[in-house]
C-alpha positions in Angstrom: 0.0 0.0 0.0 1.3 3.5 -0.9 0.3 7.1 0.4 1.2 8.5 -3.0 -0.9 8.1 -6.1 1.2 6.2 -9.1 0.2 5.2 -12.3 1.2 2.5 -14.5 0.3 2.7 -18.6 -1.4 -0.1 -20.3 -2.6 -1.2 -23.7 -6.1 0.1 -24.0 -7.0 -3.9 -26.1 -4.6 -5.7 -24.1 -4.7 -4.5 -20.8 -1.0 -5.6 -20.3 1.3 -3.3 -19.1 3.4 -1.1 -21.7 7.1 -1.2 -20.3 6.6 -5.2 -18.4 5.3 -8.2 -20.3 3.0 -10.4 -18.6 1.9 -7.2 -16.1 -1.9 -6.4 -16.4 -2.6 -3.4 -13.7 -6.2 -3.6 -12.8 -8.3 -1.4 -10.2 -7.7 2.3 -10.4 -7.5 2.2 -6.5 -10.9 2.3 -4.8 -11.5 5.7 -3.6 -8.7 7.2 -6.0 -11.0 7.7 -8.8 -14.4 5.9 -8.8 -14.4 3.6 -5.5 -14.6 -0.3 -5.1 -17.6 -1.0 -8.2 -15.4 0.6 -10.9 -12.2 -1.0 -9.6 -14.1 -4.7 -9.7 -15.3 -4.0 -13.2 -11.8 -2.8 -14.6 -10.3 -6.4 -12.8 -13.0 -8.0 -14.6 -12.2 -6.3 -18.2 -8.8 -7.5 -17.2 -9.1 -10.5 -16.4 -11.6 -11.0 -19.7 -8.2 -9.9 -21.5 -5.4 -12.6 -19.6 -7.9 -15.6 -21.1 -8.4 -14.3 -24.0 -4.3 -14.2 -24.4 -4.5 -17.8 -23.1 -7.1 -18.5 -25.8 -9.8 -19.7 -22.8 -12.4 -16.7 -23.6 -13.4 -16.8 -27.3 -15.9 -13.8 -27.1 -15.9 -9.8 -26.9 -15.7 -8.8 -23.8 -17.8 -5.4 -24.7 -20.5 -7.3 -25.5 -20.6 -8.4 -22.1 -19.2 -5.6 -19.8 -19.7 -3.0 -22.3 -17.2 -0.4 -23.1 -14.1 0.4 -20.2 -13.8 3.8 -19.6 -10.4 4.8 -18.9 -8.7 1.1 -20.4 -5.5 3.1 -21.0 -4.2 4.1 -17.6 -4.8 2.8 -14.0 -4.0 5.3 -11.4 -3.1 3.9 -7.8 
């Protein structure tokens, strides 16, 4: 846990970190910027996005969770 806010860049499609491979940053930080719901639906989108790497989700995850706001930057 940190007292100052950080943030780490991800591939808006991907979700994977930009500078380490296999890294996918979820949850902007309940309470940073839009408290515990939105932090569970970006881990979700995230997680939608590791098994679809993994070839285990065949679908689009929009169609299910619909559009994630913000997909380019998580902010701890």
């Amino acid at each position: 846990r940190t007292s100052s806010p950080i943030q780490i860049p991800r591939d808006a499609d991907s979700y994977e970190s930009t500078s380490v491979n296999g890294l996918y940053p979820v949850g902007e930080g309940a309470g940073y910027a839009g408290g515990i719901i939105s932090a569970a639906v970006d881990g979700m989108h995230a997680g939608f996005a590791v098994a679809k790497k993994f070839n285990l989700f065949h679908g689009d995850v929009k169609s299910i969770l619909g559009k994630a706001h913000n997909a380019g930057l998580v902010k701890y």
